[in-house]
BALOBA-1460 file (C-alpha; in Angstrom, 3 decimals):
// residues 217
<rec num="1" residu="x" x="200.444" y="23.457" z="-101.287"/>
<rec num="2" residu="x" x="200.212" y="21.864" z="-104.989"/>
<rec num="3" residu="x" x="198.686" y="24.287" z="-107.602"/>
<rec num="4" residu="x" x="195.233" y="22.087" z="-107.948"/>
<rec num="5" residu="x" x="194.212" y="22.528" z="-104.184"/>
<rec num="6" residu="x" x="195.375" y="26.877" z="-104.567"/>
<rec num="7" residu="x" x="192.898" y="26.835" z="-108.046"/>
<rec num="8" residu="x" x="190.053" y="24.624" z="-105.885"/>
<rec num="9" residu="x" x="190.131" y="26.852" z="-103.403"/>
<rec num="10" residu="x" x="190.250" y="30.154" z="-105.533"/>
<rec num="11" residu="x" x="187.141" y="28.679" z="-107.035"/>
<rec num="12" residu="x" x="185.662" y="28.296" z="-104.075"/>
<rec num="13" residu="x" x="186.183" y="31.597" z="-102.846"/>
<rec num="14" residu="x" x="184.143" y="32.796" z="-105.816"/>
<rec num="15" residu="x" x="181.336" y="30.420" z="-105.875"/>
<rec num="16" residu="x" x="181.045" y="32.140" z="-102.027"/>
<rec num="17" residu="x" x="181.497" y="35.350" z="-103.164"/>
<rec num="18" residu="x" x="178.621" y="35.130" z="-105.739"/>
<rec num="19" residu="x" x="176.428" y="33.570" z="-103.449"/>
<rec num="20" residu="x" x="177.244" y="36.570" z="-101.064"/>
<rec num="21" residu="x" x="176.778" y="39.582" z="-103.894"/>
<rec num="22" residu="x" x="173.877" y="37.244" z="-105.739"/>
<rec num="23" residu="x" x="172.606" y="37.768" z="-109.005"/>
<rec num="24" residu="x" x="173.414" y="41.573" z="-109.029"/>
<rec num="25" residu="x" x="177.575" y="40.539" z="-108.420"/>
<rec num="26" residu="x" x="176.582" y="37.758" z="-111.114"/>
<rec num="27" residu="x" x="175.805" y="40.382" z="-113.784"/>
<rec num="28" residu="x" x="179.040" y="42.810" z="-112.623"/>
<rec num="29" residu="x" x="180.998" y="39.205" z="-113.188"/>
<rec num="30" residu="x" x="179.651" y="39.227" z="-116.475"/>
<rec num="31" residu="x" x="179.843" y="42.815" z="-117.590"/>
<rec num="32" residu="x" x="183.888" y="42.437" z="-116.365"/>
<rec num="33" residu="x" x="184.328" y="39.176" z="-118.417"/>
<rec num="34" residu="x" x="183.275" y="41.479" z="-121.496"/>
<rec num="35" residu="x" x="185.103" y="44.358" z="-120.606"/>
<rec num="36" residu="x" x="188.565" y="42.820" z="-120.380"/>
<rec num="37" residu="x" x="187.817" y="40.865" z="-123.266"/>
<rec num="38" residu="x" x="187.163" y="43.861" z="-125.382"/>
<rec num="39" residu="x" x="190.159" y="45.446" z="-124.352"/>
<rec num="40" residu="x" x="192.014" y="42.550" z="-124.523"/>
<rec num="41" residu="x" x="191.172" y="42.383" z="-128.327"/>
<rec num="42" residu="x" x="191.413" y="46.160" z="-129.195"/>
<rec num="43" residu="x" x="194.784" y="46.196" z="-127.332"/>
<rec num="44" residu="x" x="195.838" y="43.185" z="-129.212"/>
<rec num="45" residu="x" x="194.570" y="44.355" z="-132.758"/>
<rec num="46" residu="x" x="195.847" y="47.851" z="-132.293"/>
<rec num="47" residu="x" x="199.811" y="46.408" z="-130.983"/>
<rec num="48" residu="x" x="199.912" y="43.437" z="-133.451"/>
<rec num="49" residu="x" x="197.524" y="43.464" z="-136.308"/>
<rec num="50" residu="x" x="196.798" y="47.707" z="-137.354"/>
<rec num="51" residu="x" x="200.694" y="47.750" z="-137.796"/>
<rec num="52" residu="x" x="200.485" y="45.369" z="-140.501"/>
<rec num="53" residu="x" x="197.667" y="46.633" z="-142.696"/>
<rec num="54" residu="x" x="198.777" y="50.500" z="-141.846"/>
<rec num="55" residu="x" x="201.691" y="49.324" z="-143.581"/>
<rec num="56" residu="x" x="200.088" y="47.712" z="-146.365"/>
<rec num="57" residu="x" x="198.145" y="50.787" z="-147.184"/>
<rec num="58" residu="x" x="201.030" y="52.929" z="-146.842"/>
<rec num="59" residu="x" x="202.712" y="50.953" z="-149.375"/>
<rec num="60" residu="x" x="199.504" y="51.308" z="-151.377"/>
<rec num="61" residu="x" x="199.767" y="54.830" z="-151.102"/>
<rec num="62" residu="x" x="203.844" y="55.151" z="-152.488"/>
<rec num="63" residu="x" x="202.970" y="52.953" z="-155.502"/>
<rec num="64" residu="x" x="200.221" y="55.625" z="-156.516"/>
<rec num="65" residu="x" x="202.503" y="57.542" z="-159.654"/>
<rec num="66" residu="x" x="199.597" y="60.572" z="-159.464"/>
<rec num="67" residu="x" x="199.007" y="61.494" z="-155.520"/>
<rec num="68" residu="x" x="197.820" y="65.136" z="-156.369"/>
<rec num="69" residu="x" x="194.831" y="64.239" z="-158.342"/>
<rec num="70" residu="x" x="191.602" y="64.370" z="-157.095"/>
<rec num="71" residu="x" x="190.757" y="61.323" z="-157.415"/>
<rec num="72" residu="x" x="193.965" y="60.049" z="-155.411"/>
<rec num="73" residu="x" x="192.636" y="61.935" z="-153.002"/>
<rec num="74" residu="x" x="189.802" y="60.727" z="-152.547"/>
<rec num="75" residu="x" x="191.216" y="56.983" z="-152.189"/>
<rec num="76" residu="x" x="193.328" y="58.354" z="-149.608"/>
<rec num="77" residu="x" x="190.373" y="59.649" z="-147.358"/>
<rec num="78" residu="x" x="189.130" y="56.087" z="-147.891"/>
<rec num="79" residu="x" x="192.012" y="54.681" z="-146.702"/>
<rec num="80" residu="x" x="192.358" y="56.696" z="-143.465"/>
<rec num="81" residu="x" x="188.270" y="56.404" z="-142.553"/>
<rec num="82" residu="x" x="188.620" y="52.318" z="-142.821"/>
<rec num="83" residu="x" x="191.946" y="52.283" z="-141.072"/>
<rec num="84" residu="x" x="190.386" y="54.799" z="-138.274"/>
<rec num="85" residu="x" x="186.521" y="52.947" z="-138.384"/>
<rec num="86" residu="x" x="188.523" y="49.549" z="-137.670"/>
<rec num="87" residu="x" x="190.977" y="51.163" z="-134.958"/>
<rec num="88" residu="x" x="187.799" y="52.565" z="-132.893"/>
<rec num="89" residu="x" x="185.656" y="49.416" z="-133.390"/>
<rec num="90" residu="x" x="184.525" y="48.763" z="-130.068"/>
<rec num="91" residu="x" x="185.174" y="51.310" z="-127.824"/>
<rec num="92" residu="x" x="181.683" y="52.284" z="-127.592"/>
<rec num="93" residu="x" x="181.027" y="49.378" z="-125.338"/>
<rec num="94" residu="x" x="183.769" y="49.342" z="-123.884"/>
<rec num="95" residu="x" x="182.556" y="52.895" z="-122.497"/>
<rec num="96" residu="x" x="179.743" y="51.296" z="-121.898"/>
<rec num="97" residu="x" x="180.503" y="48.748" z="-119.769"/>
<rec num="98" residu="x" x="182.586" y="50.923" z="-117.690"/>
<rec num="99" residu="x" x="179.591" y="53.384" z="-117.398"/>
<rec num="100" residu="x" x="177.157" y="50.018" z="-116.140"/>
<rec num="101" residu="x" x="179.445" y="48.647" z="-113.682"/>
<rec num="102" residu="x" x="179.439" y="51.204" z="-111.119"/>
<rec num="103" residu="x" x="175.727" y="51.834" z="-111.853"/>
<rec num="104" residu="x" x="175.259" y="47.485" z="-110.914"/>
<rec num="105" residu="x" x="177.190" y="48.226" z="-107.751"/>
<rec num="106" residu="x" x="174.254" y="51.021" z="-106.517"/>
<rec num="107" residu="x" x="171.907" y="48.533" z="-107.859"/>
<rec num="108" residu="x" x="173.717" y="45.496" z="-105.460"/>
<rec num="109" residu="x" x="173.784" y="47.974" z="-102.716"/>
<rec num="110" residu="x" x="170.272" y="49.335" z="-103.045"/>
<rec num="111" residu="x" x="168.836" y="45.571" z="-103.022"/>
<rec num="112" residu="x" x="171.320" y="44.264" z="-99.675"/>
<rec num="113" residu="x" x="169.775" y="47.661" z="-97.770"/>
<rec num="114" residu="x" x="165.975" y="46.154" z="-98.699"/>
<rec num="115" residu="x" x="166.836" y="42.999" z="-97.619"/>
<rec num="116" residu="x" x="168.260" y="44.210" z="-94.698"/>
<rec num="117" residu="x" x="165.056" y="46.314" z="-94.164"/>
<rec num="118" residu="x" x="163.304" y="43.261" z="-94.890"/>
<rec num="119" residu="x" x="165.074" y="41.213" z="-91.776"/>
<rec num="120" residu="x" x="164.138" y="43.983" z="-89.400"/>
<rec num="121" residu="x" x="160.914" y="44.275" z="-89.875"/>
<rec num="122" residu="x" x="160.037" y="40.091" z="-89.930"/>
<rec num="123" residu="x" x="162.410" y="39.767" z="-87.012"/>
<rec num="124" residu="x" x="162.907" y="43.015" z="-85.720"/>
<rec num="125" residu="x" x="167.110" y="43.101" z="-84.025"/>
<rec num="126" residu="x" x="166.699" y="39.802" z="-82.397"/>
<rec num="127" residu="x" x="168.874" y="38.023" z="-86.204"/>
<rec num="128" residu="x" x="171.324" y="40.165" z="-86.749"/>
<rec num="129" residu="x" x="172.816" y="37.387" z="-88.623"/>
<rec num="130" residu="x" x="169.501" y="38.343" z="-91.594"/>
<rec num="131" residu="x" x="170.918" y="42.139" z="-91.011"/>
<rec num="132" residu="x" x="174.794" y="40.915" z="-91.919"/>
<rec num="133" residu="x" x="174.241" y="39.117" z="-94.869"/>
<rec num="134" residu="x" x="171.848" y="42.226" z="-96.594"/>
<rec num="135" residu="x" x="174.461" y="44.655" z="-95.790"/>
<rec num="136" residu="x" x="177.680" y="42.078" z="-96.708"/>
<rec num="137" residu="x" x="175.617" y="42.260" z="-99.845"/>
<rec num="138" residu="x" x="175.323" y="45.642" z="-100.401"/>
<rec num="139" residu="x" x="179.230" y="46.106" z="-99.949"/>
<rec num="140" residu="x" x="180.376" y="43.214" z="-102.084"/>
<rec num="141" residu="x" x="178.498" y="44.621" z="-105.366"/>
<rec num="142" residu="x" x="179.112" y="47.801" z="-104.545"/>
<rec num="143" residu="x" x="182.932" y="47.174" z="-104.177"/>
<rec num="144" residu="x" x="183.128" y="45.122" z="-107.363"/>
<rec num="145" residu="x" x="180.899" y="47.486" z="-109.491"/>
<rec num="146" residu="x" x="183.658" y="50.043" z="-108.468"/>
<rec num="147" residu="x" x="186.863" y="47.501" z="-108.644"/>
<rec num="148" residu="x" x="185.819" y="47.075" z="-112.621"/>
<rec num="149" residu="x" x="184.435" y="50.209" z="-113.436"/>
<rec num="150" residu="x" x="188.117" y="51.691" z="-112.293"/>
<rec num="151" residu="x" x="190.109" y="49.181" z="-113.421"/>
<rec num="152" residu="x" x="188.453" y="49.474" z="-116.967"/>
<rec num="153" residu="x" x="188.460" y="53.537" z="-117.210"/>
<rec num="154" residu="x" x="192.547" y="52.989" z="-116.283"/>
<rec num="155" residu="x" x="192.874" y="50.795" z="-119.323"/>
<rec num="156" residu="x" x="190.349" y="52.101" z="-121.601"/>
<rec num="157" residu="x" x="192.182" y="55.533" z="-121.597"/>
<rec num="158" residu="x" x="195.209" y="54.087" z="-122.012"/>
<rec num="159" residu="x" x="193.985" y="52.840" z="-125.296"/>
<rec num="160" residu="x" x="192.037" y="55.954" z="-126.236"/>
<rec num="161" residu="x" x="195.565" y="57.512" z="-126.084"/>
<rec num="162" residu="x" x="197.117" y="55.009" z="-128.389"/>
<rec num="163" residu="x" x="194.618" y="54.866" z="-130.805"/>
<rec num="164" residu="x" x="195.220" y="58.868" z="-131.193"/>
<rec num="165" residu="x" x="198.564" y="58.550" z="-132.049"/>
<rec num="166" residu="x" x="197.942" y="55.682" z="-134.148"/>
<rec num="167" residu="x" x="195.108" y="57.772" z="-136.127"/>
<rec num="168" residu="x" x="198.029" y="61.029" z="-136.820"/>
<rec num="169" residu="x" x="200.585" y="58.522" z="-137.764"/>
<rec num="170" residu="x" x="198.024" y="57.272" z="-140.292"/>
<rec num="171" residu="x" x="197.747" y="60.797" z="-141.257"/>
<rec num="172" residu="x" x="201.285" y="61.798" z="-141.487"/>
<rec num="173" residu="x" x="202.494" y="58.623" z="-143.107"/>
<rec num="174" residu="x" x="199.840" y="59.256" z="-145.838"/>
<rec num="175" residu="x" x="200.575" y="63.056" z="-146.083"/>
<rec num="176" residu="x" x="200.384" y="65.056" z="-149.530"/>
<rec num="177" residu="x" x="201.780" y="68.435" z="-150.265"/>
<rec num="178" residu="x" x="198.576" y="70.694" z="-149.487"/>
<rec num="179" residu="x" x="200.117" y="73.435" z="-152.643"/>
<rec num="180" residu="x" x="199.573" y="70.461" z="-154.897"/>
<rec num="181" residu="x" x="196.470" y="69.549" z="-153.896"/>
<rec num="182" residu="x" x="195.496" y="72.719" z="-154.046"/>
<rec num="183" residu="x" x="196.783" y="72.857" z="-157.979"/>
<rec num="184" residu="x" x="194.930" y="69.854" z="-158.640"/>
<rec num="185" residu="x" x="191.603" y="71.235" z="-157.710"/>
<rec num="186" residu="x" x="192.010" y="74.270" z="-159.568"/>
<rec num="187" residu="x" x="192.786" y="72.130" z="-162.573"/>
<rec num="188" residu="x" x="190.133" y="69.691" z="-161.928"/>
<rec num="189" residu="x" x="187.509" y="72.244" z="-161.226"/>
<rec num="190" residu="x" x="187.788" y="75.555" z="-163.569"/>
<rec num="191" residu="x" x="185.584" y="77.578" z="-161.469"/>
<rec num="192" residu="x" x="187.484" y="77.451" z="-158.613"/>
<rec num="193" residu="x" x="190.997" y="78.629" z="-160.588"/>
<rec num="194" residu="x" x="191.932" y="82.152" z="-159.457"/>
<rec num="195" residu="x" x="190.280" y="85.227" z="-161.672"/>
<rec num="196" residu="x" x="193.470" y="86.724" z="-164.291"/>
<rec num="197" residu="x" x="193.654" y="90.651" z="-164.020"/>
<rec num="198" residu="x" x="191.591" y="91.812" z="-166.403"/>
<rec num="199" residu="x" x="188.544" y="89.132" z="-165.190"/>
<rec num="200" residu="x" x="188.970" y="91.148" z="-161.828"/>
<rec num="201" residu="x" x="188.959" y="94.375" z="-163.616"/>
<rec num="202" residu="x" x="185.662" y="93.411" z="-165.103"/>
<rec num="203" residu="x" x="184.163" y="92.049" z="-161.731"/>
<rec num="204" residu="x" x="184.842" y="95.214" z="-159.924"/>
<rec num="205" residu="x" x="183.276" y="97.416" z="-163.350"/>
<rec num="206" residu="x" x="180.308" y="94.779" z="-163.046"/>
<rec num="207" residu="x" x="179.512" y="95.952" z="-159.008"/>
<rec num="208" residu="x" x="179.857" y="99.749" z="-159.763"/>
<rec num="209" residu="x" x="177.464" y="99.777" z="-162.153"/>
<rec num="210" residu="x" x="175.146" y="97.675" z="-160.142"/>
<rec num="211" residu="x" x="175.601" y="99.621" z="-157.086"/>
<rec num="212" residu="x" x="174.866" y="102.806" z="-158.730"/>
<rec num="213" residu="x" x="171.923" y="101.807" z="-160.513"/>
<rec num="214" residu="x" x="170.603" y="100.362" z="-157.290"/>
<rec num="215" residu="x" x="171.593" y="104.336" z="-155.870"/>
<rec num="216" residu="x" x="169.758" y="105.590" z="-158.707"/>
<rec num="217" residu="x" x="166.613" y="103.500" z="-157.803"/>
């Protein structure tokens, strides 16, 4: 059979199909279209393009000559909240759409039952024909809600999982020494350097007196 009578015939077979499900299958046709083009993209940007600028900022990062200041540090939180922000662009609908899907499908199957309700009580048993096409309805959108909604939760975590590794690479590859960092703050910020022995001396003189005068009260 050549390949333009198989793809005239698939198309067919869902022009029939969405005339079966109606509008409800219509809008689960639609929410899957975006779906698996959102994945498609965030699968796509996370294999081929976040390699690429992770690198770039890494790069970034070894050409810094002072990576325990402060203010290194804060470019370096910068760099790891854009890198992360642009890695989980997205997956908000994409949960979303998984979360709708199934939801459309009760919708698809709640509508087929009224019409089948409907048939019964204009024609009573006598068309069962009426009764086949409410309930072929409710099983078609129901079916695809579910098809999508599966299909999508399979994928999406499969992402999710990459995009954690992806987000601790980012991490390690732009790691600091924490002791250094730690030495930096003290430096940049006198009040948090450790007390010497006889500043401790004078704290602990400082909270005897105060306790017993507060005694003596």
């Amino acid at each position: 059979m050549p390949v333009e009578v198989r793809v005239l015939n698939a198309v067919q077979d869902v022009q029939h199909l969405l005339e079966v499900g109606g509008s409800v299958l219509v809008a689960i046709f639609v929410a899957a279209v975006a779906l698996w083009t959102l994945l498609f993209e965030r699968f796509a940007y996370a294999l081929w393009v976040h390699p690429d600028r992770a690198e770039a900022v890494a790069r970034r990062w070894d050409a810094m000559p002072d990576k325990d200041s402060w203010d290194a540090q804060v470019i370096r939180r910068l760099w790891i909240s854009e890198l992360t922000l642009d890695l989980d662009a997205g997956l908000g609908l994409i949960r979303s759409l998984v979360s709708v899907c199934p939801l459309l499908g009760l919708l698809g199957t709640t509508t087929g039952m009224v019409e089948v309700f409907e048939s019964m009580a204009l024609m009573g048993n006598s068309e069962p024909r009426l009764m086949a096409s409410g309930v072929s309805q409710a099983m078609v959108t129901t079916m695809a809600g579910l098809v999508v909604a599966l299909s999508g939760i399979f994928f999406s975590a499969r992402l999710e999982n990459h995009l954690v590794v992806e987000r601790e690479r980012i991490a390690q590859r732009l790691h600091i020494d924490e002791d250094l960092l730690t030495h930096a703050h003290r430096v940049r910020n006198p009040l948090a350097r450790e007390r010497t022995p006889d500043a401790n001396h004078r704290h602990r003189r400082r909270q005897e007196v105060e306790e017993a005068f507060g005694n003596g009260r």
